[in-house]
LOMIZA-370866 format. One record per residue (C-alpha): x, y, z. Coordinates in steps of 0.1 Angstrom, whole numbers, plus 2048, in hexadecimal, padded with zeros to 3 digits. Layout:
BEGIN
REC   east   north    up
REC      X       Y     Z
...
//
This chain:
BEGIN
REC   east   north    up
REC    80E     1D4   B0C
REC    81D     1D2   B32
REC    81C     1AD   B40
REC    820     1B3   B64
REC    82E     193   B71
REC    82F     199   B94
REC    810     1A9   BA5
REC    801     1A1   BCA
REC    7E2     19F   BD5
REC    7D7     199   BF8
REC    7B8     190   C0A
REC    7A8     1B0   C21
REC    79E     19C   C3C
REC    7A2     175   C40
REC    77A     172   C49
REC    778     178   C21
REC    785     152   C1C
REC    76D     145   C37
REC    750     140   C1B
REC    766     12C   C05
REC    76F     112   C27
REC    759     0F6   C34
REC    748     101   C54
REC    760     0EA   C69
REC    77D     0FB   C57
REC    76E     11E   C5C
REC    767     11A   C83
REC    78F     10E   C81
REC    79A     12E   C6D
REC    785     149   C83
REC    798     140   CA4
REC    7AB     15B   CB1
REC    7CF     14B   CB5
REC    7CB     144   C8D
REC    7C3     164   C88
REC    7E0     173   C97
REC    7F5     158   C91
REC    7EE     161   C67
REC    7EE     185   C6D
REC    812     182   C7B
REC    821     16F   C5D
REC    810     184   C42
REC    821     1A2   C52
REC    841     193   C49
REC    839     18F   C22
REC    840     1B6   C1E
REC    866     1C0   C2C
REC    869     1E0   C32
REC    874     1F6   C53
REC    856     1FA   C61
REC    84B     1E6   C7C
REC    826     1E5   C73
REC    817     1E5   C50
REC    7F7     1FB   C41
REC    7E3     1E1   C2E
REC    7EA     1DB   C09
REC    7CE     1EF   BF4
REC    7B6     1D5   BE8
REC    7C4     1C4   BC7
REC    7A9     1D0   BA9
REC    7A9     1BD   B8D
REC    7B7     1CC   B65
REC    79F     1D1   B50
REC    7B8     1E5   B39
REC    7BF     1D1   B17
REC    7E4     1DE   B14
REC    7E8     1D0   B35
REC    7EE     1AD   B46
REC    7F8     1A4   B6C
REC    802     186   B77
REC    7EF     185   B9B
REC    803     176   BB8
REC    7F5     169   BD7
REC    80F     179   BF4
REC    7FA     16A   C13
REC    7F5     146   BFC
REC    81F     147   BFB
REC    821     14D   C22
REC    812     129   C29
REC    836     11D   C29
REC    83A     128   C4B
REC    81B     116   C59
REC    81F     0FB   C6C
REC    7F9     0EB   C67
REC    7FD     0DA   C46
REC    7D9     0D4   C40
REC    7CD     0F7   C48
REC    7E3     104   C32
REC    7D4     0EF   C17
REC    7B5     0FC   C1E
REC    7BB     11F   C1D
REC    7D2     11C   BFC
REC    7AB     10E   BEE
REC    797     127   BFF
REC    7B2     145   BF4
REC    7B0     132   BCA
REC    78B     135   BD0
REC    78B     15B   BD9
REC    7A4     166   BC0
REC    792     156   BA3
REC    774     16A   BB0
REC    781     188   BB7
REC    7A3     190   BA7
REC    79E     182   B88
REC    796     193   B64
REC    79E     18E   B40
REC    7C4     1A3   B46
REC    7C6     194   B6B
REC    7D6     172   B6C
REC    7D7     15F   B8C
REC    7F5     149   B98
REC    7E2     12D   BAB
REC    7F3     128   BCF
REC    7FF     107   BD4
REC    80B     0F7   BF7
REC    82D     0EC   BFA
REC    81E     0D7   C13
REC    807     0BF   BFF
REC    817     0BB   BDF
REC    7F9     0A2   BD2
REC    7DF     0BB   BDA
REC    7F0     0D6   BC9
REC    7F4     0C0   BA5
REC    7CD     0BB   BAB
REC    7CA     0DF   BB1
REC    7E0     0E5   B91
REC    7CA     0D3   B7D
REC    7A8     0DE   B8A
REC    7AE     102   B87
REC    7C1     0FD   B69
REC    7A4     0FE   B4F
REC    79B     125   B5F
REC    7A3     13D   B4A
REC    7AC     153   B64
REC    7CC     13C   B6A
REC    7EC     146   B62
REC    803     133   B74
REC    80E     124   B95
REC    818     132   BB7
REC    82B     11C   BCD
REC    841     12A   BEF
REC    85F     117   BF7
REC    86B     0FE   C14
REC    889     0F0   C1F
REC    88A     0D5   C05
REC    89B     0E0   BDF
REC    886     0E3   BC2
REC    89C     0C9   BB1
REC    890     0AD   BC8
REC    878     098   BB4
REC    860     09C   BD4
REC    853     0B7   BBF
REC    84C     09F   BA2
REC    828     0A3   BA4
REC    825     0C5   BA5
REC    83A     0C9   B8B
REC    82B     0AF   B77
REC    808     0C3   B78
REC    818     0E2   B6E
REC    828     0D5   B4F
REC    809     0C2   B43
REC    7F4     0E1   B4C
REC    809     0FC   B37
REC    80C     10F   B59
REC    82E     11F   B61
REC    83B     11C   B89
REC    840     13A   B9A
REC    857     13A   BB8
REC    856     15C   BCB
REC    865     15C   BF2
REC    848     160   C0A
REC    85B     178   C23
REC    85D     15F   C3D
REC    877     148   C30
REC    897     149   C4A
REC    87E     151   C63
REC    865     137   C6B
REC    869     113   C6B
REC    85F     100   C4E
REC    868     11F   C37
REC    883     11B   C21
REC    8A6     127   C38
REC    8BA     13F   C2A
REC    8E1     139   C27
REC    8F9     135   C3F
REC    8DE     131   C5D
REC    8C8     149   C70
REC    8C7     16E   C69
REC    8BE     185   C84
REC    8B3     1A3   C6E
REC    899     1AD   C50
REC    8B3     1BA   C3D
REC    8C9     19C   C3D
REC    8AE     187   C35
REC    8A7     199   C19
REC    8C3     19F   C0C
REC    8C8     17B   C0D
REC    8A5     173   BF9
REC    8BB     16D   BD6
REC    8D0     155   BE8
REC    8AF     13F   BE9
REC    8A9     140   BC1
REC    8D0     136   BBC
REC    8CC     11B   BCE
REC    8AE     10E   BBF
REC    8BB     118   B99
REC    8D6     100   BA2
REC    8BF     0E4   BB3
REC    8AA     0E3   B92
REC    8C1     0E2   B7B
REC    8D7     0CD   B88
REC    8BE     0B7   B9C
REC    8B1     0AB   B79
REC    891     0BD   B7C
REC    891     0C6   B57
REC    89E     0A7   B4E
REC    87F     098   B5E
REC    866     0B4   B50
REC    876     0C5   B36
REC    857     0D9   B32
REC    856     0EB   B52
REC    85A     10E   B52
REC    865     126   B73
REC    85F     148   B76
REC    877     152   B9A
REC    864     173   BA5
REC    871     18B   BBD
REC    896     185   BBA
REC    8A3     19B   BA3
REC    8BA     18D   B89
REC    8DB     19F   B8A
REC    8EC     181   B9C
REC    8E8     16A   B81
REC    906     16E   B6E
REC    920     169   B8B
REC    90A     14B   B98
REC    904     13D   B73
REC    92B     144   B6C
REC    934     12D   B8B
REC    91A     113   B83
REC    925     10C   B62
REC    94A     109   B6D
REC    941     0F5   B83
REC    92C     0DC   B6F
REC    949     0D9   B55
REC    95E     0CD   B76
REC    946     0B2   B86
REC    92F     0AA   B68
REC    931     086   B70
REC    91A     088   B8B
REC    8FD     098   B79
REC    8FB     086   B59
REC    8DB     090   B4F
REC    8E8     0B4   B50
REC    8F3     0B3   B2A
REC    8F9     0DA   B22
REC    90B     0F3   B38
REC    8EF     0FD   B52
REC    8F1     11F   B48
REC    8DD     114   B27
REC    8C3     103   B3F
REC    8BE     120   B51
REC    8B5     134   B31
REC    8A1     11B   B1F
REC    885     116   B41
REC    88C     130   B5C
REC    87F     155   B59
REC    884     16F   B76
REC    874     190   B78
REC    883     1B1   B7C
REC    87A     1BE   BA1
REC    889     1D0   BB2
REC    898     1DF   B94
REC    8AF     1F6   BAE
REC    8C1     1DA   BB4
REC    8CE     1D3   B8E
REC    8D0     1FC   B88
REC    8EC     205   B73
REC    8F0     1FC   B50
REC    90F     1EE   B56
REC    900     1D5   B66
REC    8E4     1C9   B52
REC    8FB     1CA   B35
REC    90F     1A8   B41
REC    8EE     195   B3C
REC    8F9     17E   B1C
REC    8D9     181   B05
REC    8CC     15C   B10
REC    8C3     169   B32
REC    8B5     18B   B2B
REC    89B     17C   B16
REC    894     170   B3B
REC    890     189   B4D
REC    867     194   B4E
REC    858     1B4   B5B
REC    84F     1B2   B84
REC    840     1CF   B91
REC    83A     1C0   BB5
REC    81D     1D6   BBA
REC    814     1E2   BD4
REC    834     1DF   BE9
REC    84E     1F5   BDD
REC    844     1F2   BB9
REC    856     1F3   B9D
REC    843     205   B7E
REC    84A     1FD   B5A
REC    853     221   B51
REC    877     219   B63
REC    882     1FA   B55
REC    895     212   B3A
REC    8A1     22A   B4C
REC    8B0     213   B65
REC    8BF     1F7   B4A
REC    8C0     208   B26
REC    8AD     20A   B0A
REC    896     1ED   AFD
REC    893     1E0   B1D
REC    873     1E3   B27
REC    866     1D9   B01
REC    87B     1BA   B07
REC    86B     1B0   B2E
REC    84A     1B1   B1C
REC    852     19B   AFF
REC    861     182   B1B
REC    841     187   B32
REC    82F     17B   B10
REC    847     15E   B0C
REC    842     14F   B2C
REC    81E     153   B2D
REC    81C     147   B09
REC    81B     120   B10
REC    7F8     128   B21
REC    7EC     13C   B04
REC    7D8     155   B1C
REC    7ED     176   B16
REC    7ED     189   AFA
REC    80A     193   AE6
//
């Protein structure tokens, strides 16, 4: 069985939405300057070192048993950089509507897009789509506030109650565009800076949650970081914990060291596995957080394929990814062990 946990699907052309928009809504989404506007932020979801982009191949749903994909929305996630609020809101429902539709199958499970922007829409949203069984879990793109604020509270309250885990995946834009999530340190002038600074973005939001009393306030929740690799986590775990034991006092609903936090409700998939090549390396992960770490192909840009998760970490790897993929997904009781 491969569970694919991170898989992308895009929309051909934005007209496709326009049937799932109110006709005042679709007269506000055919203008030009949106257009281009849109166009110009998608084209940042894919780093890479060209300047222009052939489009994605069109996303076909699995209708292999042995198979499962989580199905990402990449253009849903790129809403963090828009600076109309409502429109966003209205796409994320339009883009929900077309996935279901389209991209969804009895091994395709869709990760409803959410908008940082209206957390109170996107608990309703949780819970309307919820009862599909073409839902797997949640896609939400990050902003400037933590994921440990309680502003999230909502969102995170329809999550829990819906069995859905959160996925957090870095739209390409953050550090570029205002309203996206910065990236440390200040403004980056290059793609290859900002990406190599894309883990620094799940660090910090590991450390919000936990220590920001997230889980003390829904123990239930469950986060799946996608996109950032994982072979930081010891050093950053190893320095969180140390530093808990030092300033405990002021978080006193962080009972445990964090690092047993982190195992018990984060998961993070493997892409890019390059980055975590060597055995050496994968060996440091203590056996709590490699029953973490879940199979990501990030198909169709630069894909990783399940055939090298052995080859690049050692032996009973990739059986293990699978039996975590299973794990996470196991609290909605739609993927098949």
């Amino acid at each position: 069985m491969i569970i694919d946990c991170d898989v992308h699907a895009e929309v051909r052309e934005h007209a496709d939405l326009l049937p799932y928009m109110s006709l005042a809504w679709r007269k506000h989404f055919e203008r030009d300057e949106w257009l281009r506007a849109a166009n110009l932020v998608s084209s940042h979801v894919r780093m890479s070192d060209a300047f222009g982009h052939a489009q994605a191949p069109a996303y076909l749903p699995v209708t292999d048993p042995g198979r499962t994909d989580l199905v990402l929305p990449p253009q849903g996630l790129a809403v963090n950089g828009w600076a109309d609020h409502p429109a966003a809101t209205v796409y994320l429902q339009a883009l929900n509507s077309f996935a279901d539709e389209h991209w969804a199958s009895p091994s395709s499970r869709l990760a409803i897009g959410v908008s940082p922007h209206d957390r109170a829409w996107s608990a309703a949203e949780i819970r309307r789509r919820a009862g599909s069984p073409a839902t797997g879990a949640v896609a939400m793109a990050l902003v400037p506030e933590m994921l440990g604020s309680s502003g999230w509270d909502p969102v995170y309250d329809a999550c829990v109650e819906t069995g859905l885990p959160l996925v957090i995946h870095y739209s390409g834009v953050e550090g570029l565009y205002l309203g996206a999530a910065p990236l440390s340190g200040g403004v980056h002038r290059s793609a290859l800076a900002r990406l190599t600074l894309m883990p620094h973005l799940a660090e910090s939001n590991v450390a919000s949650l936990v220590l920001g009393g997230a889980f003390a306030r829904f123990p239930g929740l469950r986060v799946l970081l996608a996109g950032f690799g994982f072979s930081w986590l010891p050093p950053m775990l190893w320095r969180l914990d140390r530093e808990w034991r030092t300033f405990r006092a002021d978080v006193p609903w962080v009972t445990a060291p964090p690092s047993e936090q982190v195992a018990q409700s984060f998961w993070f998939t493997s892409h890019p596995l390059g980055e975590a090549a060597g055995r050496e390396r994968a060996a440091v992960l203590p056996p709590g957080l490699r029953s973490r770490i879940v199979f990501g192909s990030h198909f169709p840009y630069g894909a990783d394929s399940a055939g090298q998760i052995d080859d690049r970490l050692g032996p009973g790897w990739a059986e293990q990814m699978m039996s975590n993929g299973a794990e996470l997904f196991s609290g909605t009781a739609r993927v098949a062990r």
